[in-house]
N, C-alpha and C positions, 0 to 999 in steps of 0.2 A: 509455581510460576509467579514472575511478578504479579503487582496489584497494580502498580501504574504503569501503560504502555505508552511506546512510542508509535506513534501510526501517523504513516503518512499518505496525504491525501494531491490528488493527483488529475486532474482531469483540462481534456484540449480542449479546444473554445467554444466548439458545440454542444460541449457536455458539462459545461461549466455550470450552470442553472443547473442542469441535475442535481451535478455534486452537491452545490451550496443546498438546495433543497431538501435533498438528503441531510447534510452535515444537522441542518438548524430543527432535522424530525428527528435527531436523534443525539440533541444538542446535552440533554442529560449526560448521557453516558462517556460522550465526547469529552465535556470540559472537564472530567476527570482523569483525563490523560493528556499527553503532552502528545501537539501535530505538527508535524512536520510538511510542508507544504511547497508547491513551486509556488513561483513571484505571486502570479496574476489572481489565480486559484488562493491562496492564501490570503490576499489582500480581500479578494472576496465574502469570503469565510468568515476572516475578522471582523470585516464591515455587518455580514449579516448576523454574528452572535452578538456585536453592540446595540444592533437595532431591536431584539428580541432581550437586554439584558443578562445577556449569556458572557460569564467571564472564563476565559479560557486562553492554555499559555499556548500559542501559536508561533512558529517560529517558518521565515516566507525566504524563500531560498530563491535563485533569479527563474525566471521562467525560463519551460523545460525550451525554448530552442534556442535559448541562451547559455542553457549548461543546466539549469533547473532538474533536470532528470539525470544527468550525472550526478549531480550534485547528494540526490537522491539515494543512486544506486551505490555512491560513497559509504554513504552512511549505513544500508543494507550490508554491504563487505565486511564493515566494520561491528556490526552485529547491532547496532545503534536503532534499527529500526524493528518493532515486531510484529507488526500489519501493516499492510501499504491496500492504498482502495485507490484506483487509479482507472476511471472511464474513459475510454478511449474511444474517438470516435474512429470508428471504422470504414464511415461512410467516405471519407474525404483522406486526400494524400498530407503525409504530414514532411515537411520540410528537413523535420530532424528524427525521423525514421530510426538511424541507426541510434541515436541514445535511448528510445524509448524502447526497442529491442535486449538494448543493454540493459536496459532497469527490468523488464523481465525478465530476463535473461538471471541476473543476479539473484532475483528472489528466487528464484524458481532451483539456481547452485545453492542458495546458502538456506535455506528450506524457511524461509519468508512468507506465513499466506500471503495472497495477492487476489483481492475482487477488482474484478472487472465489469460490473454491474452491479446495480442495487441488492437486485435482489440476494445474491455471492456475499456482498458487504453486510448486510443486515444477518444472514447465516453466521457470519462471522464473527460479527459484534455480540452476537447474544449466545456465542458458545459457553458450557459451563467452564470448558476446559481454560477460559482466562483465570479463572476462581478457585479452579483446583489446585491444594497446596504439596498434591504430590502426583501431577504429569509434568513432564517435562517432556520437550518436543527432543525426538532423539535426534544426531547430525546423520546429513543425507550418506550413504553408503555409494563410493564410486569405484567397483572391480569392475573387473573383466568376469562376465559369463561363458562360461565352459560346459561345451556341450559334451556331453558323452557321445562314443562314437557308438552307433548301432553296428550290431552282428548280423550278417546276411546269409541267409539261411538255404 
């Protein structure tokens, strides 16, 4: 498996402190891989790895009710992303609903982990299997299941 990942991070307005909270407790492991971020969230992030001395390549895509999470799930398609952490808040209706579905939606077809929570994230980040030099994640399998017909007796 790679040694530098692409991971994009991801979080609506209420859950923005989380993320950034998160991102800067685990700013180690972070600025050794390339993030991939929407607008707001990103600028965030960046702001708070300069304030801690944290150098890290950050790259801030428009914010997701601007396209940010398409923008996102682009690059999931494209194989470009290999963790996305994206808090979502649950509580509150969000305006741009159907891209943020799609950005599920796509990790979820192109077998993408995806945390939705801290705790999911931190599981995630500290897998060995980023490190092991011979897994490799297999592509999702999409047949038709075929039942057997039962004999009635």
């Amino acid at each position: 498996m790679r040694k530098q990942l692409t991971i994009a991070l991801v979080a609506h307005d209420n859950r923005k402190a989380d993320l950034v909270e998160w991102a800067v407790f685990n700013a180690d492991f972070l600025a050794k891989h390339k993030l991939v971020c929407t607008g707001t969230t990103g600028s965030m992030v960046l702001n708070a790895f300069k304030n801690k001395g944290v150098d890290a390549d950050v790259t801030c895509m428009n914010s997701g009710p601007l396209g940010g999470d398409a923008e996102i799930a682009a690059l999931v398609v494209r194989k470009q992303v290999d963790l996305a952490v994206f808090l979502i808040d649950d509580l509150n209706a969000q305006p741009h609903e159907a891209d943020i579905q799609m950005l599920l939606r796509q990790c979820r077809v192109h077998n993408v982990p995806i945390a939705c929570n801290r705790y999911s994230a931190d599981l995630m980040i500290t897998s060995t299997l980023w490190d092991s030099d011979d897994y490799f994640p297999t592509e999702p399998k999409y047949v038709t299941f075929k039942r057997s017909k039962r004999r009635s007796k």
